[in-house]
C-alpha positions as semicolon CSV with decimal commas, in nm:
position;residue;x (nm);y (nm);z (nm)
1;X;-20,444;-17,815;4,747
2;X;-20,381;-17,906;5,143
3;X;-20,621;-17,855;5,367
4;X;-20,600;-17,536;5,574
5;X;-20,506;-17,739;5,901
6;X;-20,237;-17,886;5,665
7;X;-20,083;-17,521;5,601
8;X;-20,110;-17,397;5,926
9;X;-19,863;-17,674;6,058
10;X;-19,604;-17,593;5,754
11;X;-19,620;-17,272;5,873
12;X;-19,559;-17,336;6,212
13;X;-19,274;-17,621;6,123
14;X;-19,089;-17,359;5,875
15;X;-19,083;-17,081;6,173
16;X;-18,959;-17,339;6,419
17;X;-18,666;-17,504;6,190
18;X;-18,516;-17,176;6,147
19;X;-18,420;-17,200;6,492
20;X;-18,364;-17,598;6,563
21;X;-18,068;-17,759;6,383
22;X;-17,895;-18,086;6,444
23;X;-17,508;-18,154;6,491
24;X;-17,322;-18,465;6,478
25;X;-17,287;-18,380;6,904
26;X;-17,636;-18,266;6,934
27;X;-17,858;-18,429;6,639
28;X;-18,228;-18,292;6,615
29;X;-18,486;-18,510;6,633
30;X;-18,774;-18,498;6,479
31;X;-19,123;-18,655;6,489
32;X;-19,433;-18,710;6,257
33;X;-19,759;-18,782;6,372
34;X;-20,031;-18,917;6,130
35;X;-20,364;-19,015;6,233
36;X;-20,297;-19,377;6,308
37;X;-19,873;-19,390;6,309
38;X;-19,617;-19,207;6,501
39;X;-19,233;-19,212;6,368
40;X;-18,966;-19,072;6,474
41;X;-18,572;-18,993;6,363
42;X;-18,259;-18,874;6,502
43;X;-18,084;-18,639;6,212
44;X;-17,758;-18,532;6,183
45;X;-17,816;-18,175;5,944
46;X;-17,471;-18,112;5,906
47;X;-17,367;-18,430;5,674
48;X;-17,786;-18,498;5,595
49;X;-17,793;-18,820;5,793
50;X;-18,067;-19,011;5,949
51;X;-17,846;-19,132;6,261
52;X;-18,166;-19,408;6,344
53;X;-18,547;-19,441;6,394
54;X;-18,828;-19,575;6,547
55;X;-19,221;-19,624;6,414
56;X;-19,521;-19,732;6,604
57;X;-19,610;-19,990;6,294
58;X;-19,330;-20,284;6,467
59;X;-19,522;-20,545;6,520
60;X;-19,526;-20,581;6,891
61;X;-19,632;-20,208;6,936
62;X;-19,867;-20,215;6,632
63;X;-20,033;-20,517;6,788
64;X;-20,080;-20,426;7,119
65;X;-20,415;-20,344;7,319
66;X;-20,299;-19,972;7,354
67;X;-20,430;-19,640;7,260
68;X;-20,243;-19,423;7,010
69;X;-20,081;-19,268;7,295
70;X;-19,961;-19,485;7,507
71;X;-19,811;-19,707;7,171
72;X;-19,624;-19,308;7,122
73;X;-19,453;-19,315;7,454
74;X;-19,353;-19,723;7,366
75;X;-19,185;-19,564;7,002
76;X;-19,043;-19,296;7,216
77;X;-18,893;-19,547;7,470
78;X;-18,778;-19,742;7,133
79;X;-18,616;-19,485;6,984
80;X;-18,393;-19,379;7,296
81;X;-18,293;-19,732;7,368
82;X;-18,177;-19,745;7,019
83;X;-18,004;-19,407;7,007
84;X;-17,856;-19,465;7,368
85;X;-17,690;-19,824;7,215
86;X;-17,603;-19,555;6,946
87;X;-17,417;-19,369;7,153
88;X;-17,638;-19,020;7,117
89;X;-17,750;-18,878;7,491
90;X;-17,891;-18,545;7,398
91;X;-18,066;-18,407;7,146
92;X;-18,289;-18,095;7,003
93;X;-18,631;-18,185;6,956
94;X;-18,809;-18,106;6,620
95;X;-19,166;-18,121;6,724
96;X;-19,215;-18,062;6,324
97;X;-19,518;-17,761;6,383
98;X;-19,743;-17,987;6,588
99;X;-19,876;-17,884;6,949
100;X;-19,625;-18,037;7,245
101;X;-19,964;-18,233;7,333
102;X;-20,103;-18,569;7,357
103;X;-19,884;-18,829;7,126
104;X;-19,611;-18,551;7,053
105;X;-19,557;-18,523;7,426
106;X;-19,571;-18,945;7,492
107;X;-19,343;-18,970;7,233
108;X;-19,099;-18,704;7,398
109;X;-19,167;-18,865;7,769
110;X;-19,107;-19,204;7,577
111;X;-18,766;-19,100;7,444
112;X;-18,669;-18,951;7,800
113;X;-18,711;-19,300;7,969
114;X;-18,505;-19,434;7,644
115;X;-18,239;-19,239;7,832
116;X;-18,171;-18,954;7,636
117;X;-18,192;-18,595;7,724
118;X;-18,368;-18,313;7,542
């Protein structure tokens, strides 16, 4: 059985995706947050495609001298370079029922200076 903290969040990420849903113009993207990793993806919902993705465990942001949030905003930055050379510039973020705090946020101010707009 998950912990309570565990449900709580499901809750919160069921009542949020009713509203959030990503297009082939306007993909969602959507982040998870563990206690050591963050990862993100950009998904297309309409054909159920992961257009690309970025995790803190690449080697040069694993192994650098950084606290968990500052190696957040780095995946962030990762992931809109990638989607930028993808051709995606905006997109509806899926904070996934966690807080728009600490890492979440980094990871959104990240993906902003990646040069995409949420």
């Amino acid at each position: 059985m998950p912990a309570a903290k565990v449900l709580r969040r499901q809750k919160i990420k069921r009542r949020v995706r009713k509203n959030i849903f990503g297009t082939a113009a306007k993909p969602r993207l959507s982040v998870f947050r563990s206690n050591k990793q963050i990862y993100g993806q950009i998904i297309d919902d309409e054909n159920g495609v992961t257009l690309c993705a970025a995790t803190s465990r690449v080697a040069e942001i694993e192994n650098a001298k950084e606290t968990k949030s500052q190696k957040a905003f780095m995946t962030g930055k990762a992931l809109g370079e990638k989607a930028a050379a993808n051709g995606i510039e905006e997109v509806v973020f899926d904070r996934n029922g966690y807080l728009y705090h600490g890492r979440v946020k980094n990871f959104a101010d990240g993906v902003r200076e990646g040069g995409l707009k949420l």
